[in-house]
C-alpha positions as CSV (number, residue, x, y, z in Angstrom):
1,X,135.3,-93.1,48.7
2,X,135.0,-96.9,50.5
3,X,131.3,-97.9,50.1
4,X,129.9,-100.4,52.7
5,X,128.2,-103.2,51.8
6,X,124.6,-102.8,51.2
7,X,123.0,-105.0,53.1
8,X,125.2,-104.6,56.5
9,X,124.6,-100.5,55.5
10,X,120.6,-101.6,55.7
11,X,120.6,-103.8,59.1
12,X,123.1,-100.9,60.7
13,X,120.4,-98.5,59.6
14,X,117.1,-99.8,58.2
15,X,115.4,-102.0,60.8
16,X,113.3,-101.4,63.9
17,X,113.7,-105.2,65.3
18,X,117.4,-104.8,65.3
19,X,117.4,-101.8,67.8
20,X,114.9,-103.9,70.0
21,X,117.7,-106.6,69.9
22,X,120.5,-104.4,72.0
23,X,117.3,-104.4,75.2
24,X,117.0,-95.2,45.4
25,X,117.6,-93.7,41.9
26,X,116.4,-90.2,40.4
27,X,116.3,-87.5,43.4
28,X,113.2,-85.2,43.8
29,X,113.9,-81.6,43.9
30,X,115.0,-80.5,47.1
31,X,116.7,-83.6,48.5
32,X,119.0,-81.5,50.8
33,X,116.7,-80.6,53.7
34,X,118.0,-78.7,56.7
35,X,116.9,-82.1,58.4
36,X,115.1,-85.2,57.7
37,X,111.6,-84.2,58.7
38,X,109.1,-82.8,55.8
39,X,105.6,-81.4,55.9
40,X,103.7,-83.6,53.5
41,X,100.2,-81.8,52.4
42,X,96.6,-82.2,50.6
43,X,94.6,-78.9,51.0
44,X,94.1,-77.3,54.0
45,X,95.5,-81.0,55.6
46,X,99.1,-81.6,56.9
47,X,101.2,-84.1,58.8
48,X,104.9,-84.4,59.5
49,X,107.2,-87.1,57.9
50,X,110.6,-87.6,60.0
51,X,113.6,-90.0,58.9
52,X,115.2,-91.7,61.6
53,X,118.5,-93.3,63.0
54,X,117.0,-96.3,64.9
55,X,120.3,-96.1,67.1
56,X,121.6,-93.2,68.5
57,X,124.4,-92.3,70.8
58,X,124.0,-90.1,73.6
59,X,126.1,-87.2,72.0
60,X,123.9,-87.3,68.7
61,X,121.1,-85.5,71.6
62,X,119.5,-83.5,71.7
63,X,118.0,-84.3,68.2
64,X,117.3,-81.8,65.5
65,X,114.9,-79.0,66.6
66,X,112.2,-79.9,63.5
67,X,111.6,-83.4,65.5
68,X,110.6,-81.3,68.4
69,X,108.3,-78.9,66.6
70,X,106.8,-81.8,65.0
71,X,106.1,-83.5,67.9
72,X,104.5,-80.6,69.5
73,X,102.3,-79.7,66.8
74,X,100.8,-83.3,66.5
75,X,97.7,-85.0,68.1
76,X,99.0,-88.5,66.7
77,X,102.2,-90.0,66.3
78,X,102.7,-93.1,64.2
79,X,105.5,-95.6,63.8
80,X,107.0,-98.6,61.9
81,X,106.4,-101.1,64.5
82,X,105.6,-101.2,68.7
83,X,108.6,-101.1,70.2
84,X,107.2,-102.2,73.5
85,X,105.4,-105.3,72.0
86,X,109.0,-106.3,70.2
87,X,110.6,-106.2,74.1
88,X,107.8,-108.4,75.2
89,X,109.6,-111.9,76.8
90,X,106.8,-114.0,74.2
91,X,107.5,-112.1,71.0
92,X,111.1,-112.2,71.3
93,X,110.7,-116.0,71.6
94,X,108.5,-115.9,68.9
95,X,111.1,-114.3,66.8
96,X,113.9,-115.9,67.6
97,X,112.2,-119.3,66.5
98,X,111.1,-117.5,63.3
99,X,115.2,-116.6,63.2
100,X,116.0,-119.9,63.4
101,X,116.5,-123.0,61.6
102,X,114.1,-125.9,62.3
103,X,114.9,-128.3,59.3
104,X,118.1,-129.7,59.6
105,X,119.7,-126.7,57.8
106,X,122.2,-124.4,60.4
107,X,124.1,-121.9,60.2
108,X,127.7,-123.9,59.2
109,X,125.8,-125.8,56.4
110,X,124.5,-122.7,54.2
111,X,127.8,-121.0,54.6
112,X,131.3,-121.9,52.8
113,X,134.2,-122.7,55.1
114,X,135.5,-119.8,54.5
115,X,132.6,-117.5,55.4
116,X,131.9,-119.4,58.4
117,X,134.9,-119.6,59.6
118,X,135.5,-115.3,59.2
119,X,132.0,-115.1,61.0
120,X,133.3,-116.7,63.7
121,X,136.4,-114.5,64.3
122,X,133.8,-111.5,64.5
123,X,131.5,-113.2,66.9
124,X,134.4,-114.2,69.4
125,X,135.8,-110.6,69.5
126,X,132.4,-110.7,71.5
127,X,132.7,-113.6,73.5
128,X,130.4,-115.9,71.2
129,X,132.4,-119.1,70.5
130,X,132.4,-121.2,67.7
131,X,128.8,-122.7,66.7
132,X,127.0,-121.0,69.3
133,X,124.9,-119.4,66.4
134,X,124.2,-121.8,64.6
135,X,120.9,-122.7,64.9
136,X,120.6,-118.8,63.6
137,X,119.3,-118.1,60.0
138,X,122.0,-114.8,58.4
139,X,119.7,-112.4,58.7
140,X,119.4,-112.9,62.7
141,X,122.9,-113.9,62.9
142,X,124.1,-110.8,61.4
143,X,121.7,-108.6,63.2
144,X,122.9,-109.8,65.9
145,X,126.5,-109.3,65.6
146,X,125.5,-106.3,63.8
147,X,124.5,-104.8,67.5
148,X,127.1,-106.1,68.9
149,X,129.2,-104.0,66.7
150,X,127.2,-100.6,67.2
151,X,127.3,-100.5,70.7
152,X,131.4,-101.1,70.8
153,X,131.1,-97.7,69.4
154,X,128.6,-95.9,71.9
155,X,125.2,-96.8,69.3
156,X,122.4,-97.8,71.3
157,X,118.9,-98.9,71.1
158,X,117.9,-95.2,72.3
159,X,117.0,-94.1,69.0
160,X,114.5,-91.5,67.5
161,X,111.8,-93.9,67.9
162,X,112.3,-94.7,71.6
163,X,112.8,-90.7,72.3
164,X,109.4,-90.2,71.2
165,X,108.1,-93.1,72.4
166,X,109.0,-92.2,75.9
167,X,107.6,-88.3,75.6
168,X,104.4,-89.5,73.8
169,X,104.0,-91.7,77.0
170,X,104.7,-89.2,79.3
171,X,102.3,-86.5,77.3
172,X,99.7,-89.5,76.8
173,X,99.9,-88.6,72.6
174,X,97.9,-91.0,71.0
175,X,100.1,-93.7,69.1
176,X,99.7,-96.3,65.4
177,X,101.9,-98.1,64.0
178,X,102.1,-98.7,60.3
179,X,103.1,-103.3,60.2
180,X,103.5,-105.6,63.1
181,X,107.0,-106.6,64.7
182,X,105.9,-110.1,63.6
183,X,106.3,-108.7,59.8
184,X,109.3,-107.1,60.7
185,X,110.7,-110.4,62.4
186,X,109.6,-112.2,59.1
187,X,111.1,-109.8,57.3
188,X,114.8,-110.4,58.6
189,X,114.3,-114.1,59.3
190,X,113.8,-114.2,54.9
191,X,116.8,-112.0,54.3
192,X,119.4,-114.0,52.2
193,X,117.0,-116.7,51.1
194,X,118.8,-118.6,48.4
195,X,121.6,-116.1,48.4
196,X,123.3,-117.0,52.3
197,X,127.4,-117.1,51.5
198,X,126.7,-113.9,49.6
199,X,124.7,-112.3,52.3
200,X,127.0,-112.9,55.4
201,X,130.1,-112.3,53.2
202,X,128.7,-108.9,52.4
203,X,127.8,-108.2,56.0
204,X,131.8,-109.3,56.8
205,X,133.5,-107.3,54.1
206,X,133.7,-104.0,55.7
207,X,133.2,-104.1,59.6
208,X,136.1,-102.5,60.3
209,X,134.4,-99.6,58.8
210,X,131.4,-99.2,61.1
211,X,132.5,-96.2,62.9
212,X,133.3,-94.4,59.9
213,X,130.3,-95.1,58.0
214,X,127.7,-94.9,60.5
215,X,128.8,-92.0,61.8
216,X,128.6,-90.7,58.7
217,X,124.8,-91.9,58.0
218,X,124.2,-89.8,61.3
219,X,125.6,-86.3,59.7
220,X,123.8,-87.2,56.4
221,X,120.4,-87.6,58.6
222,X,121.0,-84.6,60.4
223,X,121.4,-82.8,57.4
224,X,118.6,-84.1,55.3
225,X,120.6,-85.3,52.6
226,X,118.7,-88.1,51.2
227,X,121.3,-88.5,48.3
228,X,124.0,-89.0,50.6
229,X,121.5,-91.5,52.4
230,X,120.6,-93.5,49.0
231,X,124.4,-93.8,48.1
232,X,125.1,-94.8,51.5
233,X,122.4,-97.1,52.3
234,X,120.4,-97.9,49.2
235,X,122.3,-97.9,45.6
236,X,124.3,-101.1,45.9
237,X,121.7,-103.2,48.2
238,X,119.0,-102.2,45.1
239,X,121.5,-103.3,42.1
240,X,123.1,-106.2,44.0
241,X,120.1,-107.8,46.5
242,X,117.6,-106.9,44.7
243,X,114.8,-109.2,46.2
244,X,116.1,-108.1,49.3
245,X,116.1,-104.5,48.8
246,X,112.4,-105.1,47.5
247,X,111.3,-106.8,50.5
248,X,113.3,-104.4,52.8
249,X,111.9,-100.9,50.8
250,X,110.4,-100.7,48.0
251,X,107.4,-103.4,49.3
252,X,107.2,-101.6,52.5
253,X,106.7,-98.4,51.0
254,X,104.0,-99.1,48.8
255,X,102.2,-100.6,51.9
256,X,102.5,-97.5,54.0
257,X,101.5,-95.3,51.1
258,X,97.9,-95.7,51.6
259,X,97.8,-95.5,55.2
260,X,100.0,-92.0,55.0
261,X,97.7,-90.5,52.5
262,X,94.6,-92.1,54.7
263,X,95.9,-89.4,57.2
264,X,95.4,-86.5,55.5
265,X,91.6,-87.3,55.3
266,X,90.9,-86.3,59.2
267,X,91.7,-83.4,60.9
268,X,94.2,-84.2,63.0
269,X,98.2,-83.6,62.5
270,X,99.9,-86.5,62.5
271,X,104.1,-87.4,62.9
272,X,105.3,-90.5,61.0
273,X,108.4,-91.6,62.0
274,X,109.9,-94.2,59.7
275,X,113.9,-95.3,59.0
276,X,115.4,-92.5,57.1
277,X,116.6,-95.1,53.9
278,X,112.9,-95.0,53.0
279,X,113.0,-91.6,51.9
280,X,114.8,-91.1,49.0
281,X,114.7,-92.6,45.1
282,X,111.6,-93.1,43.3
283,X,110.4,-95.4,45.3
284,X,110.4,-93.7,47.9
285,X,108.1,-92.1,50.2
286,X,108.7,-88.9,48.9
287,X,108.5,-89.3,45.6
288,X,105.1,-91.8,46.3
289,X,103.6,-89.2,48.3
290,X,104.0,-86.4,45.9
291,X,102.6,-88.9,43.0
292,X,99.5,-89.2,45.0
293,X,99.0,-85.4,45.3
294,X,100.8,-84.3,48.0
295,X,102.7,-81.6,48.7
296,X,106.1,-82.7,50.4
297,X,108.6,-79.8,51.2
298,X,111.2,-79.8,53.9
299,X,110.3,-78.5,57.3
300,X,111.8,-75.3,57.5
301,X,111.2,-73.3,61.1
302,X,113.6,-70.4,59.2
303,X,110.5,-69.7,57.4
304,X,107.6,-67.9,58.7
């Protein structure tokens, strides 16, 4: 079967600031869940873990029924990052100079003729001429054309997240977040560091294959089959980018770890919503979570 390239899999898929934009490994028992929400807990504690597409289209509604039982059995819902705060006319400017090149170095310079010239015939299918992104570092380049490409095929910004950030609004559900859109901005502005004519030629290798392969992330999510997600999403990015892949998921991981297992200390249920790739592998949150005592089982309503 024709892989996509890891790290166009991971901005399609992975991150939080791309959605604002358009407005791993052994496999723990059970990796095929009816869904991609689990009940992760310690005791007499519990909260709900749910994997998510960051950009949906409308016919992937309504979502998986275990999101809404989750939802209504929580008093807190957390996220990766404020969505609202990365739509805010002063962060975006903040990230987009963080995105950018500010030492003489652009876009045309850390890229071979070739790549640069390939990137270019992808932008103007959009109506971006020639140089206009320039002063773009890859990872915001190809985030942004990465968008671009989504929502030619009906993939919006109206993911899980924003779905639940709209009822927990309406419901006044308190809400957290686990990092700042400022780490996530970092986080994209670093991607390719050292490695740029490799990155963006990964990211061009297999556009034509978006459709295909994101719709096919979607039915693996739906299903909760996080070995289909780590061979779609994760394998390659982890042997090939590794640095990336560290920065990307196995770093972010371990930083949420404690702040998960924090929640089982209280009372109250909690729903985490993070991007669906961090779930499988050893690194993973799964696997983390069950290391640290916790019980993590798929969410099952078939069972009484």
């Amino acid at each position: 079967m024709k892989q996509t390239t890891p790290l166009y899999r991971t901005l399609r898929s992975g991150m939080t600031l791309a959605a604002m934009l358009l407005l791993s490994l052994p496999q723990a028992p059970g990796a095929l869940a009816d869904t991609s929400v689990w009940e992760v807990s310690r005791g007499d504690a519990r909260l709900y873990l749910g994997g998510t597409i960051h950009a949906l289209r409308p016919l992937d509604y309504p979502l998986p029924e275990e999101f809404d039982f989750a939802f209504a059995a929580a008093d807190e819902i957390h996220y990766e990052a404020d969505l609202k705060a990365a739509m805010d006319p002063a962060f975006q400017a903040t990230a987009l100079a963080l995105g950018s090149y500010n030492d003489g170095r652009s876009l045309h310079s850390v890229l071979s003729e070739e790549v640069y010239t390939d990137f270019y015939t992808l932008a103007g299918r959009f109506g971006i001429p020639a140089g206009a992104l320039d002063q773009f570092k890859p990872g915001m380049a190809t985030v942004t054309l990465t968008m671009l490409v989504l929502g030619n095929f009906g993939y919006g910004p109206q993911g899980v997240e924003m779905h639940f950030i709209e009822q927990a609004d309406r419901d006044g559900l308190a809400q957290g977040f686990l990092e700042t859109v400022e780490y996530q901005a970092n986080l994209i502005a670093e991607l390719g560091e050292g490695n740029e004519d490799a990155m963006v030629a990964d990211f061009l290798d297999q556009v034509e294959s978006t459709e295909d392969d994101m719709n096919m992330m979607v039915s693996a999510w739906r299903d909760g089959d996080i070995e289909k997600i780590d061979e779609l999403m994760l394998m390659d990015m982890a042997e090939r980018f590794p640095e990336d892949f560290e920065a990307m998921f196995t770093h972010r991981n371990r930083n949420w770890l404690p702040q998960i297992m924090a929640m089982l200390d209280d009372a109250d249920t909690e729903f985490v919503l993070v991007g669906v790739g961090h779930m499988p592998g050893e690194d993973g949150l799964l696997e983390l979570l069950r290391r640290e005592g916790a019980t993590v089982r798929p969410l099952d309503l078939q069972v009484p």
